[in-house]
C-alpha positions as CSV (number, residue, x, y, z in Angstrom):
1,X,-188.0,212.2,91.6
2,X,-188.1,215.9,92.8
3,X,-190.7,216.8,89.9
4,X,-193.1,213.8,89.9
5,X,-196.1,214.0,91.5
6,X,-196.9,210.1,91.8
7,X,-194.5,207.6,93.1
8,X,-193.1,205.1,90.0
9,X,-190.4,203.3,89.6
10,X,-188.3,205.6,86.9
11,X,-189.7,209.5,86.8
12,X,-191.4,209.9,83.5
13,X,-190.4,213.4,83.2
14,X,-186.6,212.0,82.9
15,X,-186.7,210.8,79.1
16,X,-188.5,214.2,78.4
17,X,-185.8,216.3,80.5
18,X,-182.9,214.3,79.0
19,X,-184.7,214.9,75.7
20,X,-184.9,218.9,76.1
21,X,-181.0,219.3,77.9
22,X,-180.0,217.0,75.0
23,X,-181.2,219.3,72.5
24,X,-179.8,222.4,74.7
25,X,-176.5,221.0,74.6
26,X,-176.6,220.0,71.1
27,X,-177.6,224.0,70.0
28,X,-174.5,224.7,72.6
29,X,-171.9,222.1,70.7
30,X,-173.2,223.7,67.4
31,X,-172.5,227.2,68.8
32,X,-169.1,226.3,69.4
33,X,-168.3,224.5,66.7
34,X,-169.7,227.8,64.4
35,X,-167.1,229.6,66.6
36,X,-164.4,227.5,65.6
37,X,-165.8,227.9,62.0
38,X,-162.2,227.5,59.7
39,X,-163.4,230.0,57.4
40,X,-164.9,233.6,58.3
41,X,-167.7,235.0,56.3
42,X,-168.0,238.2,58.0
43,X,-165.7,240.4,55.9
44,X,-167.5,238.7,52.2
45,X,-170.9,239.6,54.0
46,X,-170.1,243.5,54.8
47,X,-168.5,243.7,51.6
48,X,-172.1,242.2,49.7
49,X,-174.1,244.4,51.9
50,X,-171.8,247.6,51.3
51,X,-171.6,247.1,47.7
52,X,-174.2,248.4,45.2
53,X,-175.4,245.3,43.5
54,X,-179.8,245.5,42.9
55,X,-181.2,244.4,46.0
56,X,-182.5,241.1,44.0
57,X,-178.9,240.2,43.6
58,X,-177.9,241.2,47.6
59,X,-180.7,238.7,48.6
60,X,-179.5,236.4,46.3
61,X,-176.1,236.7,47.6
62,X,-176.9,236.9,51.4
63,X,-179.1,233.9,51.3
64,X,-175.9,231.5,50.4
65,X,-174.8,232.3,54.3
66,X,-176.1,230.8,57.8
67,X,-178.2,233.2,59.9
68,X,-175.9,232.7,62.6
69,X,-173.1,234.1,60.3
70,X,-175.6,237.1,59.2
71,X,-176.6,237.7,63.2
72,X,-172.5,238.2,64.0
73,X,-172.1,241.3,61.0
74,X,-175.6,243.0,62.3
75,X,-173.3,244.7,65.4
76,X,-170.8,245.9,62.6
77,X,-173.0,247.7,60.2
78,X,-174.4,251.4,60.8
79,X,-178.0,251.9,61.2
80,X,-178.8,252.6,57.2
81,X,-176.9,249.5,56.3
82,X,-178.9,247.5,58.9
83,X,-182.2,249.8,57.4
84,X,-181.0,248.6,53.9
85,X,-180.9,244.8,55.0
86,X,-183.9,244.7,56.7
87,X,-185.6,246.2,53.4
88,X,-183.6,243.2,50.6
89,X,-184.3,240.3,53.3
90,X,-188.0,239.0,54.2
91,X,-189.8,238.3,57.0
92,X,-188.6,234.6,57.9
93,X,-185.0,235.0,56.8
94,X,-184.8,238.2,59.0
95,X,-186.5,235.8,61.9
96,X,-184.0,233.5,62.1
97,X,-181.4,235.8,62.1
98,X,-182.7,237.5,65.1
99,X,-183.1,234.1,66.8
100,X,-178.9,234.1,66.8
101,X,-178.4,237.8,67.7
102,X,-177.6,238.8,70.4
103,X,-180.8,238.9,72.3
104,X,-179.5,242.5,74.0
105,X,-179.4,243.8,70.1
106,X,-182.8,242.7,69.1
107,X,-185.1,245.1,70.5
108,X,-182.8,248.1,68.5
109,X,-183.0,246.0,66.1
110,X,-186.5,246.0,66.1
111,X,-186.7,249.2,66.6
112,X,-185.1,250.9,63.6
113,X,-187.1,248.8,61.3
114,X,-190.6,249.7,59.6
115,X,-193.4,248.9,62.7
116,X,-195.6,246.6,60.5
117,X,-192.3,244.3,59.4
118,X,-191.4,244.1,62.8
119,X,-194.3,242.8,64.5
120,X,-194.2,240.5,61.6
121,X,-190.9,239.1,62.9
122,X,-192.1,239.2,66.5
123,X,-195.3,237.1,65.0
124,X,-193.2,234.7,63.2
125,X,-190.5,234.1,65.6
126,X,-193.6,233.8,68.6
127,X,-195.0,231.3,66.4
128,X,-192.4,228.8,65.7
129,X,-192.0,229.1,69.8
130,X,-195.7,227.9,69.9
131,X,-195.1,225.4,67.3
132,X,-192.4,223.7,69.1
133,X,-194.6,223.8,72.5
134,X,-197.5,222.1,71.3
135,X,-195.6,219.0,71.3
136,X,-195.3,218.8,74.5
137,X,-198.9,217.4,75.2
138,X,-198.1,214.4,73.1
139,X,-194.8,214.0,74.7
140,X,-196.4,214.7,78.1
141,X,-199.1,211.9,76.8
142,X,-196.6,209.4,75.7
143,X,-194.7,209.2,79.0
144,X,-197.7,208.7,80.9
145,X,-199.0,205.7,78.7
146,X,-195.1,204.7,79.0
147,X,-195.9,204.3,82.8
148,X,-199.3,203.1,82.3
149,X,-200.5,206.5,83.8
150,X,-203.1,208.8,83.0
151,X,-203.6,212.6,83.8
152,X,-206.1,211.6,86.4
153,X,-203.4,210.1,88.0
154,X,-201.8,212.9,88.7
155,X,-202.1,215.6,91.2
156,X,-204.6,218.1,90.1
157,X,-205.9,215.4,87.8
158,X,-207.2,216.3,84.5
159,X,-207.0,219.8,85.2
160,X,-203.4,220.0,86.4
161,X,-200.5,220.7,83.8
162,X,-201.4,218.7,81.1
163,X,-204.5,219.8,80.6
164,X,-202.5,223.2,80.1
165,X,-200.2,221.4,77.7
166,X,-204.0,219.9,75.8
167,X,-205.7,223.3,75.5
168,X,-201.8,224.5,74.1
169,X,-201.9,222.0,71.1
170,X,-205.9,222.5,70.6
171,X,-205.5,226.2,70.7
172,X,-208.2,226.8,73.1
173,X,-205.5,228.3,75.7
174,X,-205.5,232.5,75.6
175,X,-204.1,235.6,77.3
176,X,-207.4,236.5,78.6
């Protein structure tokens, strides 16, 4: 195959790819199927958020509903009500929401937020990215042993990519 560097019979990378564009097309089928949602929560959300209930009971309320739901009213609300949101909700509810908005929206977002909250959110939603990557090594790992392969089998050896994908998981790899 186009992507492995050593001749075998199947290309390891293949469960691993079919593994990833599974899961892409799975978050795609759910995206549609939240778009074909029977019941709209959009108008009960502005309406909880536009209401005067204690911001204990808004969070209360607003927690009952999927972030993707919550991502969709963010467009709709002015910039207090979006202020007043980001003050009832914490850090990892306000995370995931961001993770469904639209990606154009988050940096305003962001933006008209308090700074320290913010990078907070940034932190977070960088971390659960890292999270997810530090897998790889041991998936990386798994498919060579599959193949009775080691790193040094590959081109660059140990020092080619999964050595990248090892410091990853060990948390010796840095910006520097």
């Amino acid at each position: 195959c186009f992507f492995c560097p050593v001749r075998v019979p199947t290309c390891f990378f293949a469960p691993t790819a079919r593994m990833f564009f599974s899961a892409v097309k799975k978050r795609m089928e759910d995206n549609e199927k939240m778009e074909k949602r029977v019941q709209d929560y959009t108008q009960e959300i502005l309406d909880t958020i536009r209401s005067n209930s204690s911001p204990a009971v808004m969070g209360s309320r607003l927690e009952d509903y999927h972030e993707n739901d919550l991502a969709d009213v963010l467009p709709l609300l002015t910039v207090p009500e979006r202020c007043k949101l980001y003050r009832i909700l914490d850090t990892d509810m306000l995370s995931d929401i961001f993770e469904y908005a639209e990606s154009d929206n988050v940096a305003e977002y962001l933006e008209e937020m308090d700074v320290k909250k913010a990078a907070s959110i940034l932190s977070k939603m960088e971390t659960d990215a890292l999270e997810q990557m530090k897998g790889f090594y041991d998936q990386f790992e798994g498919e060579l042993e599959g193949h009775a392969l080691t790193p040094e089998d590959l081109k660059g050896g140990a020092r080619g990519i999964g050595s990248y994908f090892r410091k990853l998981r060990d948390g010796r790899l840095s910006d520097k």
